[in-house]
C-alpha positions in Angstrom: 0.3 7.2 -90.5 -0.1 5.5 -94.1 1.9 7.6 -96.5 0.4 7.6 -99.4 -3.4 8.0 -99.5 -3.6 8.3 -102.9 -5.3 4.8 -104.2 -5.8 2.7 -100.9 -10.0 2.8 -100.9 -9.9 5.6 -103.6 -13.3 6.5 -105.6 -13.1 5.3 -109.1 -10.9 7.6 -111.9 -12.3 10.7 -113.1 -12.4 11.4 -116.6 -9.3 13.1 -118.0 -11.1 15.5 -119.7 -10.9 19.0 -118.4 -13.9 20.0 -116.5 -15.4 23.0 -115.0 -15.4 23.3 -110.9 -18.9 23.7 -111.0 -19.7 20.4 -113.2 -16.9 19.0 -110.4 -18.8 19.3 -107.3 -21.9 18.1 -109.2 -20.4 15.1 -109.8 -19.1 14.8 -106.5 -22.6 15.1 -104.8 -23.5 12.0 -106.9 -20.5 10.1 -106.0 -20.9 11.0 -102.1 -24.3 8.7 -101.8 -22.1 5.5 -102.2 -19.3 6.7 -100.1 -18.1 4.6 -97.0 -15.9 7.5 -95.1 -15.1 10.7 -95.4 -11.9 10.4 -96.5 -13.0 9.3 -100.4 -14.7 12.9 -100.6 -10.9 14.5 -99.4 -9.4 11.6 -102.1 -12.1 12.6 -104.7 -11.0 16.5 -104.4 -7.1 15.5 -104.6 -7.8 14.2 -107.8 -9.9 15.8 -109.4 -7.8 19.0 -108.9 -5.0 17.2 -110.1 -6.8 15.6 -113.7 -8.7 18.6 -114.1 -7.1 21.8 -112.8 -3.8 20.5 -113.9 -1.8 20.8 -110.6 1.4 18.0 -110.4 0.6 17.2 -106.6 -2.0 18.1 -104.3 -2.6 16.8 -100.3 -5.3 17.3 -97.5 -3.9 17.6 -94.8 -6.1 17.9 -91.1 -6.0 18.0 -87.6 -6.6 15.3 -85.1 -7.4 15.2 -81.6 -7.0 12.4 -78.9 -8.3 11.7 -75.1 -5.0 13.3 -74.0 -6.2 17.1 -74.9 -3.1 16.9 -78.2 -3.4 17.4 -81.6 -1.8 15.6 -83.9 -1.2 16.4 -88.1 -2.4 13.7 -90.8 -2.2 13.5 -94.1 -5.7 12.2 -95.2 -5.7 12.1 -99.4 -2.8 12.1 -101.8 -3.1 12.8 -105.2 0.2 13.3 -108.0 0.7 13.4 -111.5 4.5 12.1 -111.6 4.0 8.6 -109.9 7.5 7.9 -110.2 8.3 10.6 -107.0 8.8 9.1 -104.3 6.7 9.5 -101.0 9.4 10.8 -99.0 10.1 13.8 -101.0 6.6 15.2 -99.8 5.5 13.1 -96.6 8.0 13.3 -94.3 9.1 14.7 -90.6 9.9 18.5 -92.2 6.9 18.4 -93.7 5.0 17.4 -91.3 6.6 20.3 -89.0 5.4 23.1 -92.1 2.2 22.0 -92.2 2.1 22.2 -88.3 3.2 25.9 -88.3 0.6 26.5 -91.1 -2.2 25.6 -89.2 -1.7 28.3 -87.0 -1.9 31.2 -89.7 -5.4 32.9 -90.5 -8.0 31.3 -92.6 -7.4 31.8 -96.5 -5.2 30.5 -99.4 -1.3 31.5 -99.1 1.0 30.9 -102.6 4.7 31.2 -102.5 8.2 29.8 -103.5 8.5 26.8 -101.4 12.0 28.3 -100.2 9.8 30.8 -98.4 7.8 28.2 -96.2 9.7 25.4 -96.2 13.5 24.5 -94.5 16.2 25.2 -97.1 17.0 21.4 -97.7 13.4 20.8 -98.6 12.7 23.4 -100.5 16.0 22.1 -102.7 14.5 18.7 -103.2 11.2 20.5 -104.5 13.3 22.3 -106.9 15.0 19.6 -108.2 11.8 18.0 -109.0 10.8 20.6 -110.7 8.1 22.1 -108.1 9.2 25.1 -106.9 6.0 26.5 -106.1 3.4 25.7 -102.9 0.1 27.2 -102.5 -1.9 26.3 -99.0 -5.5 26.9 -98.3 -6.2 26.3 -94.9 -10.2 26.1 -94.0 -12.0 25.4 -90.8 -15.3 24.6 -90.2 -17.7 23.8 -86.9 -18.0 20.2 -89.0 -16.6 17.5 -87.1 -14.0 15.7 -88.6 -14.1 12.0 -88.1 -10.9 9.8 -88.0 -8.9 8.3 -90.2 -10.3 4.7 -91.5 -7.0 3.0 -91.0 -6.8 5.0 -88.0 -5.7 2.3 -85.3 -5.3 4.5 -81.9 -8.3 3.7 -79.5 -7.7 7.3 -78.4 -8.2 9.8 -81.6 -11.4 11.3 -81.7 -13.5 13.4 -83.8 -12.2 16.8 -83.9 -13.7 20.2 -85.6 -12.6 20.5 -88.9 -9.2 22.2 -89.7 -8.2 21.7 -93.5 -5.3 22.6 -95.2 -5.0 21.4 -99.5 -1.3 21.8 -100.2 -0.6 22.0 -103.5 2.5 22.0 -105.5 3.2 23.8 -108.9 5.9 24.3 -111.7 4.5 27.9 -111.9 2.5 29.9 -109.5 -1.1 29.1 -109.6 -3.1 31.5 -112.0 -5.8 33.3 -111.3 -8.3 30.3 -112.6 -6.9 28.0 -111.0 -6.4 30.1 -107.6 -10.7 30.5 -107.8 -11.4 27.0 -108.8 -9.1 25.7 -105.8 -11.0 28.1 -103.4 -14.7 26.9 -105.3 -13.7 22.8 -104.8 -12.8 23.4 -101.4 -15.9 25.4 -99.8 -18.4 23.6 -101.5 -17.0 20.2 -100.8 -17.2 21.1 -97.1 -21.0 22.7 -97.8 -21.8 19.5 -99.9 -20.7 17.6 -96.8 -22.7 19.1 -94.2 -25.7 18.4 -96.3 -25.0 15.3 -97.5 -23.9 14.2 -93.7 -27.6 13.9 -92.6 -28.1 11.8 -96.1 -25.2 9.3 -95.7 -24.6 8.7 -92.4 -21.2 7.2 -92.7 -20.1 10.6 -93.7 -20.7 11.7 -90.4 -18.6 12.0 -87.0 -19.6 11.2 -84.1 -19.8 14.5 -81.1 -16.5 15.5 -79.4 -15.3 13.7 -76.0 -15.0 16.8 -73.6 -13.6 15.5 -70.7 -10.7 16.8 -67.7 -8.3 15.1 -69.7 -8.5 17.5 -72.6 -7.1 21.3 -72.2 -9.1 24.4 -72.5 -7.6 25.3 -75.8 -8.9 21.5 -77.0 -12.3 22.7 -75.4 -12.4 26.2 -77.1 -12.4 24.8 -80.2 -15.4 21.8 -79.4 -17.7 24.1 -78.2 -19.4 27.2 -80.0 -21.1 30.0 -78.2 -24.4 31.3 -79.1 -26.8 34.5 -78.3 -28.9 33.9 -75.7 -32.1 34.6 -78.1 -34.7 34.6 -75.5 -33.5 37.6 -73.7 -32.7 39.4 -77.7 -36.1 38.9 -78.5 -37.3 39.8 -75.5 -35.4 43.3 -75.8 -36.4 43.4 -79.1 -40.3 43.4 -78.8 -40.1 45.6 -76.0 -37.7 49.0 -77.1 -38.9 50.7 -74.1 -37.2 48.0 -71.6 -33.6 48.6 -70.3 -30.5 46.8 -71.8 -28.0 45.7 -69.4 -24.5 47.3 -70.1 -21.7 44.7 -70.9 -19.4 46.1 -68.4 -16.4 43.9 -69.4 -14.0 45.3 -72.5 -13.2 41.9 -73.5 -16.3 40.5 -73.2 -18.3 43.1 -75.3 -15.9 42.7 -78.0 -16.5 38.6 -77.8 -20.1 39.1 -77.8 -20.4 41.4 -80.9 -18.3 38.3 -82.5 -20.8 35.8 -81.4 -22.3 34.4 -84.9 -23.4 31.2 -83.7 -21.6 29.6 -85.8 -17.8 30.3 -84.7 -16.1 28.0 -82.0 -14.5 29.4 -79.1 -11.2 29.1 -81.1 -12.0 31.0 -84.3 -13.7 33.6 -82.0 -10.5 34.3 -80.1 -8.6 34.8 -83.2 -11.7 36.4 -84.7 -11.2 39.1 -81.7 -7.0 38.4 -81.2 -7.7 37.6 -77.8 -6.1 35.4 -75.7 -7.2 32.3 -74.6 -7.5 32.6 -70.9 -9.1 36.1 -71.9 -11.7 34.0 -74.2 -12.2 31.9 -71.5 -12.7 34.5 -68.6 -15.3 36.7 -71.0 -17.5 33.6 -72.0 -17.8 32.8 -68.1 -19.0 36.7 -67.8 -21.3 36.0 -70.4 -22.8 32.7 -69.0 -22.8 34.1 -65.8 -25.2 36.9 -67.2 -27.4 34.6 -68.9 -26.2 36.4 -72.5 -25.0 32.9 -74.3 -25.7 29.3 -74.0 -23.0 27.0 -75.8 -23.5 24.1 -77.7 -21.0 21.0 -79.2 -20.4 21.5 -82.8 -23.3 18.8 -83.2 -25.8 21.3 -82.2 -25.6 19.1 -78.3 -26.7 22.0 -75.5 -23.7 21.8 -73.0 -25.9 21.9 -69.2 -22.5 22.9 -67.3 -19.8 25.7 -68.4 -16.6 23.6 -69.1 -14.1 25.5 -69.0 -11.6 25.2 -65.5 
């Protein structure tokens, strides 16, 4: 994994001047047309939150799937005021391992003293350079996430998009900034899945389901939707019996269904477990009430799961 992905095939330097979020992701929907990968949009948002929204040191960090079913954590764009810190204070092994546990937590934006998420030898050396604060926002998204350019493994695949902008601070983050963080990052994403279709570098190629990956690997490559045939049907006809969802846990999964959630958020959406995610989309499938689909919109002829 390169370590610092701050100016290896960066977009050219914003403007120092101080600009508004929403002028921001106008600009970056310009820029996006004559980007090669998606990694210069994650670049683009590192710096601009650090010229702009005046944060010392921001990352994107993401999840990465291989062949093999596991998930590995990269660190895709860089961006840092203080050029003169070194790499290892903020890319290394304990790092690494943070951002790994942080992935697991809810959707959302978190902002604390780094001695409360971070080992206490770590936290020290962020002190000591005078960044005592970290603020995560962790977003995912059906979007699949491409690899790496530099990427050299044969193996790593796209994966669904799991985000997580670390930032660091000399002061907590204030309420403008806190909005304009949240702001960049959802309608980057939202730029991107327009722009995808647009500029076709931008986007990933479907999933590799196979035997070799794990059911949780599949829960989150494959999203369940309504079966709408049989809603409509029900719906134009009020008079016409409704099958009862016998099944606890699969009455609570299908009132989740959205069409637009993966297996994975679902079963956190519903805090079931996995093999109880699992076992309640086979119920449904086996009664016709979903259909499920790659996150490429690909209809998936044969329920996947073991």
């Amino acid at each position: 994994m390169e370590e610092n992905k701050q100016n290896r095939n960066a977009p050219p330097p914003l403007s120092g001047a101080k600009k508004q979020p929403i002028v921001l992701i106008a600009q970056l929907m310009q820029n996006m047309l004559h980007m090669q990968h998606i990694d210069e949009v994650f670049i683009w948002l590192a710096q601009a939150m650090v010229q702009h929204l005046e944060i010392p040191l921001v990352q994107c960090w993401a999840l990465q799937a291989d062949t093999s079913g596991q998930v590995h954590v990269q660190l895709r764009a860089l961006a840092v005021q203080n050029l003169s810190l070194h790499s290892q204070l903020y890319v290394n092994d304990q790092v690494i391992m943070t951002m790994s546990r942080f992935f697991k937590e809810r959707p959302g934006m978190m902002s604390v003293p780094v001695e409360n998420i971070f080992l206490p030898q770590q936290a020290s050396l962020f002190k000591h350079h005078r960044l005592p604060y970290w603020t995560g926002y962790l977003l995912r998204n059906s979007m699949l996430l491409a690899p790496a350019r530099d990427e050299q493994a044969p193996d790593i695949i796209s994966t669904p998009l799991n985000l997580i902008v670390s930032s660091f601070t000399q002061a907590p983050l204030s309420q403008d900034q806190a909005r304009a963080v949240t702001f960049m990052v959802e309608q980057s994403i939202r730029v991107l899945l327009t722009q995808g279709a647009r500029n076709p570098r931008l986007a990933a190629s479907a999933p590799i389901i196979n035997k070799k990956m794990d059911n949780s690997d599949t829960l989150a490559a494959i999203i369940p939707r309504l079966a709408h045939d049989m809603e409509q049907y029900q719906a134009a006809n009020p008079f016409t019996s409704t099958t009862i969802i016998a099944d606890k846990n699969a009455r609570r999964l299908y009132a989740a269904i959205d069409g637009y959630k993966s297996g994975a958020d679902l079963a956190q959406a519903t805090r079931l477990t996995q093999q109880e995610v699992i076992q309640a989309l086979d119920y449904l499938y086996q009664q016709q009430r979903i259909q499920l689909y790659t996150s490429k919109g690909e209809f998936v002829e044969h329920f996947p799961f073991e």
